[in-house]
C-alpha positions as CSV (number, residue, x, y, z in Angstrom):
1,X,-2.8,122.6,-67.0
2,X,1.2,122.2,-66.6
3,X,3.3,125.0,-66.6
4,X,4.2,124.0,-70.1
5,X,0.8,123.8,-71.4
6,X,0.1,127.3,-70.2
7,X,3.3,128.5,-71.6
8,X,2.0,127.1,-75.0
9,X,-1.3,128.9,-74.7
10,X,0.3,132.0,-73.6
11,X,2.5,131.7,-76.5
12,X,0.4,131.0,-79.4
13,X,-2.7,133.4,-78.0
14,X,0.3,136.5,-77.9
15,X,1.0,135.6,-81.8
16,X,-2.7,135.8,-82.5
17,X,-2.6,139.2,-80.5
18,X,0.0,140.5,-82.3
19,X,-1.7,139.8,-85.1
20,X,-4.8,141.8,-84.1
21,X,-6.6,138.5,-83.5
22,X,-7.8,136.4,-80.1
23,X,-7.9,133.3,-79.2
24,X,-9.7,131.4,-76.4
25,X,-9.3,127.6,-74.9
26,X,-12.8,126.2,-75.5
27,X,-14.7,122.4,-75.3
28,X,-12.2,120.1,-73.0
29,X,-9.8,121.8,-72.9
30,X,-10.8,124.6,-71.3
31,X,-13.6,122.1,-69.2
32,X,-10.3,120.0,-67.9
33,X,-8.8,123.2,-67.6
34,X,-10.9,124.4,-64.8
35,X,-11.4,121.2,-63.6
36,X,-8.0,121.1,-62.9
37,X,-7.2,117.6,-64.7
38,X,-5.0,117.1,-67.1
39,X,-5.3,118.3,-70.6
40,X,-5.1,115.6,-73.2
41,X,-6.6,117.9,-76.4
42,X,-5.9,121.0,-77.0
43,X,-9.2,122.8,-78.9
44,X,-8.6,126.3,-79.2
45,X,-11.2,129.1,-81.4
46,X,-10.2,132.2,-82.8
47,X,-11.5,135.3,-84.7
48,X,-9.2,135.2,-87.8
49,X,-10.0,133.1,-90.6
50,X,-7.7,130.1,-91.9
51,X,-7.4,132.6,-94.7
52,X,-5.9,135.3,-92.3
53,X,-4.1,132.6,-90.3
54,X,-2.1,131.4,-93.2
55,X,-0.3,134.6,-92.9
56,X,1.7,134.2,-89.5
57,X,1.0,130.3,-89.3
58,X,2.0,129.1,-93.2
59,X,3.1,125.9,-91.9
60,X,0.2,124.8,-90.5
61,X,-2.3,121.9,-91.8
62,X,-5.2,123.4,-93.8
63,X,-6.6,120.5,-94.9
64,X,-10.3,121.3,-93.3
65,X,-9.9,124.9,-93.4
66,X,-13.1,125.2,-95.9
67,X,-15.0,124.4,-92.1
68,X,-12.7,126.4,-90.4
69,X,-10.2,124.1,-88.8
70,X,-6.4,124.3,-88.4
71,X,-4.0,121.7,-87.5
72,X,-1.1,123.4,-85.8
73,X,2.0,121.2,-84.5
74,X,4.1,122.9,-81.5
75,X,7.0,120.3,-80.9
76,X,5.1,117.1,-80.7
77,X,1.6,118.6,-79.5
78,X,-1.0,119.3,-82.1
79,X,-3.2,122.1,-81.8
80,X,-7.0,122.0,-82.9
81,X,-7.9,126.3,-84.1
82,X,-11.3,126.5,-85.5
83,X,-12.7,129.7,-86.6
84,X,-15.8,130.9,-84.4
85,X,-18.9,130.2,-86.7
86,X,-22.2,129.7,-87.0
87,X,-23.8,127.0,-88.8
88,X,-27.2,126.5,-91.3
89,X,-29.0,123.2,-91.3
90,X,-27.9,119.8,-90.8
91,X,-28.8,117.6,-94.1
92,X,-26.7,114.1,-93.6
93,X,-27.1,113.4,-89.7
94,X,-23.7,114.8,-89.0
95,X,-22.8,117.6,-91.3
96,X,-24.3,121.6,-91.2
97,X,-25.6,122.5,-94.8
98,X,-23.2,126.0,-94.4
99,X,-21.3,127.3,-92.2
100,X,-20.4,131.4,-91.7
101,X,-17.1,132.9,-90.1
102,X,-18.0,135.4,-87.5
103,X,-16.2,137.4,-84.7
104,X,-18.1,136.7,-81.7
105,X,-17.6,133.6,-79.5
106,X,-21.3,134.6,-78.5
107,X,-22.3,133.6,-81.7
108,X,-20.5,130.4,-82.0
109,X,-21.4,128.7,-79.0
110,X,-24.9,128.1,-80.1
111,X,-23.3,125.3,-82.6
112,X,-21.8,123.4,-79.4
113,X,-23.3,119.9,-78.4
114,X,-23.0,120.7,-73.8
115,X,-22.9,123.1,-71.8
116,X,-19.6,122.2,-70.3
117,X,-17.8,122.1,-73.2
118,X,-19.2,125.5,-74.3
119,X,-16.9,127.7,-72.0
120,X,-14.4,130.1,-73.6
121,X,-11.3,131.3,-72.1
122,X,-9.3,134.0,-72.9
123,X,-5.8,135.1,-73.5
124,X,-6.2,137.0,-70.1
125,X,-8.0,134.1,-68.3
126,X,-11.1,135.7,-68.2
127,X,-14.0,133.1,-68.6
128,X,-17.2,133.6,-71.1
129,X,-19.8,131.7,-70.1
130,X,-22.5,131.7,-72.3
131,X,-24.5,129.0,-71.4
132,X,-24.8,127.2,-67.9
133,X,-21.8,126.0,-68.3
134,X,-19.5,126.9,-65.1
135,X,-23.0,125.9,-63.1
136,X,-23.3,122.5,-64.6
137,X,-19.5,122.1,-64.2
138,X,-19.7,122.9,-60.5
139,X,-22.9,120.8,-60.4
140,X,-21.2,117.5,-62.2
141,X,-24.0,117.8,-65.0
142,X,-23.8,116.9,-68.8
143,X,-26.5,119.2,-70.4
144,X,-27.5,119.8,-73.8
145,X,-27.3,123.4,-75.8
146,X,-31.2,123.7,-76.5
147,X,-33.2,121.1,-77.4
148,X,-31.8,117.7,-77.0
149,X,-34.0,116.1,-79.2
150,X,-33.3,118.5,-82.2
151,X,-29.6,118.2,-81.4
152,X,-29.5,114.3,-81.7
153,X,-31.5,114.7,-85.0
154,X,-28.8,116.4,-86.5
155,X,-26.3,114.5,-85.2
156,X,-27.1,111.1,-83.7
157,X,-23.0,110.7,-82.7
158,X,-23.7,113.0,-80.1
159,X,-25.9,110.4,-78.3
160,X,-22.0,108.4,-77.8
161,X,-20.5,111.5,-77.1
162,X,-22.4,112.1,-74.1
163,X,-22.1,108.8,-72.6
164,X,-18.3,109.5,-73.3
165,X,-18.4,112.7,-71.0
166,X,-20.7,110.7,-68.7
167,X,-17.7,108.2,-68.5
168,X,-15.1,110.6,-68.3
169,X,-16.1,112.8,-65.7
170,X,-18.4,110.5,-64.0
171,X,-21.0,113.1,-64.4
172,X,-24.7,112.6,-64.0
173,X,-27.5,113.6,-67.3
174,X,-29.7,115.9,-67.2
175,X,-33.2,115.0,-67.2
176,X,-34.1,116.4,-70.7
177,X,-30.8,114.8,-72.4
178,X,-31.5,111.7,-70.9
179,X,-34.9,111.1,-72.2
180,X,-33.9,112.5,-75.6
181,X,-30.9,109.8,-75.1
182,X,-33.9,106.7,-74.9
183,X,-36.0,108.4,-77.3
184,X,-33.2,109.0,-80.4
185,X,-30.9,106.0,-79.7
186,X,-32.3,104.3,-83.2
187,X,-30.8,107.6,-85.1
188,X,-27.5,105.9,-84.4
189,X,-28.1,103.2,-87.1
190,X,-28.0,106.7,-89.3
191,X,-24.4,107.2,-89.3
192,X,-21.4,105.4,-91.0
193,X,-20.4,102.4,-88.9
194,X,-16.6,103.5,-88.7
195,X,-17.7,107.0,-87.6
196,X,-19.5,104.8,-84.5
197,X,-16.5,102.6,-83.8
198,X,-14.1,105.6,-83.8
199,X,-16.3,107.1,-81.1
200,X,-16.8,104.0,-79.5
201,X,-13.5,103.4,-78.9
202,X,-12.4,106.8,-77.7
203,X,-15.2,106.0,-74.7
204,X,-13.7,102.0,-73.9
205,X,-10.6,103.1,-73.5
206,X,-11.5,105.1,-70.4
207,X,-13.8,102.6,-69.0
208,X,-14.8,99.7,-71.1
209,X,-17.0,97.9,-68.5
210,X,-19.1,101.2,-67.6
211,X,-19.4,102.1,-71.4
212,X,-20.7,98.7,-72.1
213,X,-23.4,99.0,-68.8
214,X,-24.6,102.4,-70.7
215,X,-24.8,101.1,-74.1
216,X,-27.0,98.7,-73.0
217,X,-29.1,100.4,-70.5
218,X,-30.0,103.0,-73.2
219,X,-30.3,100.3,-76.0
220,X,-28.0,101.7,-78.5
């Protein structure tokens, strides 16, 4: 992360302290972070509510807060806050049922799709590894929170996701995601066809001719 990027963490994070509120880098960014590449999205998740966030950030996007997500612009960087939360059932292949605000990051990273992109860090630089997450990092593995299978079922876009890491990072699969990846690759024709393409398109931009290989070695 650039000087500049940490002075915008810094920066935001100390108005969330001042608050009485923390905030943490989570899912690529903080992955790139401590990979030490360069930070393209900046996904941070916080205690305090959109409710309580409207207070000291009024000018910020709320259009998603009902799921917990803010939309903050700093300059011309956008800022992804999502409130830590836990989440009921899915019921549509790619939305939970409900979702709860809590206060625990501990709580929250159950809802996460990989281990890598599960690792919290806070205002002070102190990491929360909840998972396996710093091992599979160090390791170049893409892992599933619990059960792969389960996870694809409730949202098949995940499958494209991980080949997206897997492109990105030139990481190998675990065993267990990638047979869930062969077994749940049909769930795909589940979702909305744009929702596919805008996923799809995030992944061919990085490597188009290794993204292609994968999509047909796993028959999706």
């Amino acid at each position: 992360m650039s000087k500049s990027n940490l002075m915008l963490f810094d920066n935001i994070a100390t108005l969330f302290n001042k608050h009485g509120f923390r905030l943490f880098m989570v899912g690529g960014t903080s992955r790139d972070f401590l990979l030490e590449r360069e930070i393209m999205d900046f996904d941070f998740a916080t205690d305090a509510t959109p409710e309580e966030m409207k207070v000291f950030l009024p000018d910020a996007n709320y259009r998603f807060s009902e799921f917990g997500t803010v939309s903050v612009k700093v300059g011309t960087t956008t800022l992804e806050i999502t409130t830590l939360r836990t989440e009921g059932e899915y019921t549509d292949y790619r939305h939970p049922g409900s979702i709860t605000f809590v206060k625990d990051p501990a709580l929250d990273y159950v809802r996460r799709d990989f281990t890598v992109n599960a690792i919290y860090i806070d205002e002070k630089y102190c990491v929360h590894d909840y998972a396996t997450g710093l091992v599979d990092l160090n390791e170049g593995v893409i892992k599933m929170i619990g059960d792969p299978n389960l996870r694809f079922k409730e949202d098949p876009l995940r499958i494209i996701r991980a080949l997206r890491f897997k492109v990105k990072l030139g990481f190998r699969f675990d065993v267990e995601l990638e047979e869930a990846i062969h077994r749940n690759a049909h769930l795909i024709s589940n979702l909305n066809p744009q929702k596919v393409l805008a996923e799809k398109a995030k992944v061919l931009k990085i490597n188009r001719q290794l993204f292609e290989k994968l999509y047909m070695k796993y028959k999706l």
